[in-house]
C-alpha positions as CSV (number, residue, x, y, z in Angstrom):
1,X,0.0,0.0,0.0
2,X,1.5,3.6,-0.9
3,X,1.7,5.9,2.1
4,X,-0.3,8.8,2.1
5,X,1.8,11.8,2.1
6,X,1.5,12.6,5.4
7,X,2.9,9.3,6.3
8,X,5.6,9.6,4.0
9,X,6.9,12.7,6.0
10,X,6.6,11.0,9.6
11,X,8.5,8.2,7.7
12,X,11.1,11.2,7.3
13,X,11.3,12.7,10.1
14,X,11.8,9.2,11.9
15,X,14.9,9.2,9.6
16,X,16.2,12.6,10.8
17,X,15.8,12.1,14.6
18,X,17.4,9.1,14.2
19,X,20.6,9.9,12.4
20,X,21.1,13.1,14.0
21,X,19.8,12.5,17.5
22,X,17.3,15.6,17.5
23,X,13.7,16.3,17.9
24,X,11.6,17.6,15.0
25,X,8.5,19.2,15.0
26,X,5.8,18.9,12.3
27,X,3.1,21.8,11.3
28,X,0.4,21.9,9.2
29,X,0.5,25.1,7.2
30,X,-2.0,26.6,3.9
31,X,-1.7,23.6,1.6
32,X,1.7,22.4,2.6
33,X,4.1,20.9,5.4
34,X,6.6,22.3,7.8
35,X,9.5,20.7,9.7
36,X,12.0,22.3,12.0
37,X,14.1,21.9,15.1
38,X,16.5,24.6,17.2
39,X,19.1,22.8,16.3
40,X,18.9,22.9,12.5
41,X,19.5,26.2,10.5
42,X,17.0,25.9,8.3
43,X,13.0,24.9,7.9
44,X,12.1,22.3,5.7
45,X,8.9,22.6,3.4
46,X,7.0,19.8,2.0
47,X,4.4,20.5,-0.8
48,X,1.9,17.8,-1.9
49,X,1.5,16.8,-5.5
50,X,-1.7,19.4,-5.4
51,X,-0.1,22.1,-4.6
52,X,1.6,23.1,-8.0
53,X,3.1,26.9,-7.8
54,X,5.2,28.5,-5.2
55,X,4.3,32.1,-5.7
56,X,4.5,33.9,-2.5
57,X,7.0,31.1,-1.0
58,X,9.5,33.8,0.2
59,X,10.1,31.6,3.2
60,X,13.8,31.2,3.3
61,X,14.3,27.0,3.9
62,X,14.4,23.8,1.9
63,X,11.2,23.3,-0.5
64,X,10.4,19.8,-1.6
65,X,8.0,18.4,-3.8
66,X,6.0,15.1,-2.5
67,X,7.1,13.8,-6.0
68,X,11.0,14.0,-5.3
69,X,10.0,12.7,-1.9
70,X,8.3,9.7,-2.8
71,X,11.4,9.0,-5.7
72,X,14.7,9.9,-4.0
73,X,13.5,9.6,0.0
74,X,16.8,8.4,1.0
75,X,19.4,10.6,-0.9
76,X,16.8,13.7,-0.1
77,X,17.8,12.8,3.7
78,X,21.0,11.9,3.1
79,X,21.7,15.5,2.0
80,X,19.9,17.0,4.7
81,X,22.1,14.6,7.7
82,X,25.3,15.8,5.6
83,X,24.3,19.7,6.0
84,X,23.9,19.0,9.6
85,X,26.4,16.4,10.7
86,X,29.3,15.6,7.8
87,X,29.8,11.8,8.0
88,X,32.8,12.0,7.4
89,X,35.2,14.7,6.3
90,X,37.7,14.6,3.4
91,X,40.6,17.6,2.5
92,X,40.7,18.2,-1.1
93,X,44.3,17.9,-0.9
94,X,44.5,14.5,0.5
95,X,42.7,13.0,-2.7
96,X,43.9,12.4,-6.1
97,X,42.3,14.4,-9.4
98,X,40.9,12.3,-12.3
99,X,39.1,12.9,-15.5
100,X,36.3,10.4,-15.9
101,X,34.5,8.8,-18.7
102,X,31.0,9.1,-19.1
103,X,29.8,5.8,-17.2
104,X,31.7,6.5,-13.6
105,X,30.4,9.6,-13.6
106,X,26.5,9.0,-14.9
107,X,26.7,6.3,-12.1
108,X,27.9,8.3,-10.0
109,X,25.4,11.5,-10.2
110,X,22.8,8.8,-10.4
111,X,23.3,7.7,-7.1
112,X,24.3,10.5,-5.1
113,X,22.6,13.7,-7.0
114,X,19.2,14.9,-6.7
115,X,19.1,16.1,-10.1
116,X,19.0,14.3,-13.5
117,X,22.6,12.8,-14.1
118,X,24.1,14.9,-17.0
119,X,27.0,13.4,-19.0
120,X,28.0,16.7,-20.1
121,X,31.4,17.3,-22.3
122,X,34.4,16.9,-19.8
123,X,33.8,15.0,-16.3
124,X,36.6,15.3,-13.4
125,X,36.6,13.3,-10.0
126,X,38.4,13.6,-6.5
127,X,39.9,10.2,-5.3
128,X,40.8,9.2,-2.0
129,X,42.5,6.1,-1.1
130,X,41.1,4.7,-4.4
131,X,37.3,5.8,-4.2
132,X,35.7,8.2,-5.8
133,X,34.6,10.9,-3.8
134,X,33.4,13.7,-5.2
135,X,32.4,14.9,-9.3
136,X,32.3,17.7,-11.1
137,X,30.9,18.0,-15.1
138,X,31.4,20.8,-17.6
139,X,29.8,21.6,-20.6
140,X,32.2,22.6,-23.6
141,X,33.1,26.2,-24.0
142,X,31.5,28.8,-26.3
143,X,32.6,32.1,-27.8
144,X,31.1,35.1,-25.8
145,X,30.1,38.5,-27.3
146,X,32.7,41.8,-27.0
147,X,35.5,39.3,-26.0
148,X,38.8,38.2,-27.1
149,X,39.1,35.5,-29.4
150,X,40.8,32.8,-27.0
151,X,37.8,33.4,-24.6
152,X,35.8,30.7,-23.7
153,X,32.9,30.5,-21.4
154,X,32.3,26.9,-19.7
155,X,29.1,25.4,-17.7
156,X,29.7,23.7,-14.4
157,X,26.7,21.5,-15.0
158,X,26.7,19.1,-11.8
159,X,28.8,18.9,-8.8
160,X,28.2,16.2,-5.9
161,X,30.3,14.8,-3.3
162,X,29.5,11.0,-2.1
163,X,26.3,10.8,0.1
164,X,27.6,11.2,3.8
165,X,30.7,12.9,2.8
166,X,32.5,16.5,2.9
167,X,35.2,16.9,0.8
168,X,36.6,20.5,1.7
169,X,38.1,22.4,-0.9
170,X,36.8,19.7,-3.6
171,X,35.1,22.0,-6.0
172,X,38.1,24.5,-5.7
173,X,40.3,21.6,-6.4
174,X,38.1,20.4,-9.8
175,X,38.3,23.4,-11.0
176,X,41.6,24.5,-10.9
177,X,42.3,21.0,-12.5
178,X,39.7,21.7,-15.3
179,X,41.2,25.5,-15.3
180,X,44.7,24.1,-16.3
181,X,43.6,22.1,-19.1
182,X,41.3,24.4,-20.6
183,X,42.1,28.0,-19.7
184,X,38.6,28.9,-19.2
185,X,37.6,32.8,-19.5
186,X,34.5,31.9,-17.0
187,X,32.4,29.3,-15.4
188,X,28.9,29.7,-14.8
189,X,26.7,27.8,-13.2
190,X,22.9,27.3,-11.5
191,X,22.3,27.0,-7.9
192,X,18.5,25.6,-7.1
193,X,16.6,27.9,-4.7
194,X,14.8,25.5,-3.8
195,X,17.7,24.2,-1.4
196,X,19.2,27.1,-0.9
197,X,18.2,31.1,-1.3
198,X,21.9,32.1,-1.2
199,X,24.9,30.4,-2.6
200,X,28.4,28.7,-0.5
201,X,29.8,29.2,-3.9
202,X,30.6,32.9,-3.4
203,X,33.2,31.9,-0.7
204,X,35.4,30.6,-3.7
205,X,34.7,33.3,-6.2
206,X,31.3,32.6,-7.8
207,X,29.4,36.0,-8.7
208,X,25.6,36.0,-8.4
209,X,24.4,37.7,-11.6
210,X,20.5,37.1,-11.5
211,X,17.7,35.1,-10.3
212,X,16.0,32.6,-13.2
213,X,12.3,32.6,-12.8
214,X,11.0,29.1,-11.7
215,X,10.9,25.8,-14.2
216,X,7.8,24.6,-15.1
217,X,7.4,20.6,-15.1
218,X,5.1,17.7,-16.2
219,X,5.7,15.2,-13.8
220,X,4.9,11.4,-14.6
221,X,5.4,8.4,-12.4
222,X,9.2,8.6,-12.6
223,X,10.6,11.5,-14.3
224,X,10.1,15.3,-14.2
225,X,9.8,16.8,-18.4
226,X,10.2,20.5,-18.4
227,X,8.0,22.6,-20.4
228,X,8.2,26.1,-21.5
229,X,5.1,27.0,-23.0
230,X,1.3,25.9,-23.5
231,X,2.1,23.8,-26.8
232,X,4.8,22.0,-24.9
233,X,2.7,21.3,-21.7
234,X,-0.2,19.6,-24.2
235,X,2.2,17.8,-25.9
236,X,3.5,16.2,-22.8
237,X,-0.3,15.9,-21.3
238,X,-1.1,13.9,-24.4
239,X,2.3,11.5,-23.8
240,X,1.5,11.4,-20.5
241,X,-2.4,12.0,-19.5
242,X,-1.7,10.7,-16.0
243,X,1.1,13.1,-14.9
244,X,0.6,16.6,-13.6
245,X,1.9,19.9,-13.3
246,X,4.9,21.6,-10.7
247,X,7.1,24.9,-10.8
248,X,10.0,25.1,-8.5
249,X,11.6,28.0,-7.2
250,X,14.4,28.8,-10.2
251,X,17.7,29.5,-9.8
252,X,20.8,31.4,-9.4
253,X,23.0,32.1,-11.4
254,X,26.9,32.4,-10.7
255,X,29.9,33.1,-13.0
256,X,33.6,32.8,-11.7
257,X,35.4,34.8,-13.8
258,X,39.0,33.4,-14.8
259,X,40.2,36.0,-17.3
């Protein structure tokens, strides 16, 4: 029998208190969920499958969607345990740089990234002691308007360390390896608001340039299809007559510039 979603977030909370030895408490808000504790930084939302927008969800916390619930339960807490209590913590300079090919690091994202895995154009890992540890994928570079002709702008299009991991200094690490082989001009990348309303990445260089407005999906059974306009959204009702609609809360964007 499924659990309703109410059940499914008592389920999660059980997992929290557990692993990090805290109490939680659990409201019932307009139309959605609320979990907290003194002793976490930040609130966590849960949204049923009804509820589709999150207009007027200024709340700084972590938003998620009963769909991602329901389909990633255990690296969604996973995430949350590593924000509060790191597992166990790695120094970028005590592991090895690597570039990957495309099934490590698809395998990889698959099971410790929230997010679709992307096999993007050039894929670099941190090893330690002989595991991998930690990923980061670019997209290839592309010419950028009123620049020089060597400049080249480059997409950092995932990132993820191991679930129950910290590697510190592991992003600045990747990149400095991807840096050398490619001599970016910049690297821009997204940051999803709905985990976080600010961005870590500005403590190693990252610029915010602008909020993206939210991304509108279709979600089916397994899989989130993002839609951009009415045409697109009947297209993928008529694929998929039993799915239904969700925004998030967009993004940020960040460019490190290099040059």
């Amino acid at each position: 029998m499924v659990p309703s979603f109410k059940d499914l977030v008592i389920q999660f909370i059980k997992e929290l208190q557990q692993s990090l030895n805290i109490q939680l408490s659990l409201y019932e808000l307009d139309g959605y969920l609320q979990v907290s504790s003194p002793e976490i930084t930040k609130k966590i939302l849960l949204y049923p499958n009804e509820q589709q927008s999150r207009q007027g969800m200024a709340e700084a916390g972590i938003h998620i969607d009963e769909d991602q619930l329901r389909q990633k339960f255990d690296l969604i807490v996973q995430r949350i345990i590593a924000r509060a209590k790191n597992n166990k913590r790695i120094y970028a300079r005590q592991t090895v740089v690597a570039r990957l090919d495309k099934k490590i690091s698809l395998q990889f994202l698959r099971e410790h990234h929230l997010q679709v895995a992307l096999p993007g154009k050039y894929r670099y890992g941190l090893y330690e002691q002989g595991e991998l540890v930690a990923v980061a994928i670019f997209s290839g570079g592309r010419r950028m308007n009123n620049t020089s002709d060597d400049y080249r702008s480059f997409e950092l299009l995932r990132f993820c360390n191991k679930s129950g991991y910290n590697v510190i200094g592991g992003l600045s690490k990747l990149i400095r390896a991807f840096c050398k082989d490619f001599s970016p001009g910049d690297i821009m990348t997204f940051t999803d608001r709905d985990w976080s309303q600010s961005s870590s990445l500005e403590r190693i260089g990252f610029v915010a340039k602008e909020i993206t407005p939210p991304i509108t999906f279709w979600v089916t059974e397994c899989f989130r299809h993002p839609y951009r306009n009415k045409e697109e959204l009947e297209t993928l009702k008529m694929q998929f007559p039993n799915g239904f609609p969700k925004e998030n809360m967009g993004s940020i964007k960040m460019i490190l510039y290099i040059k």
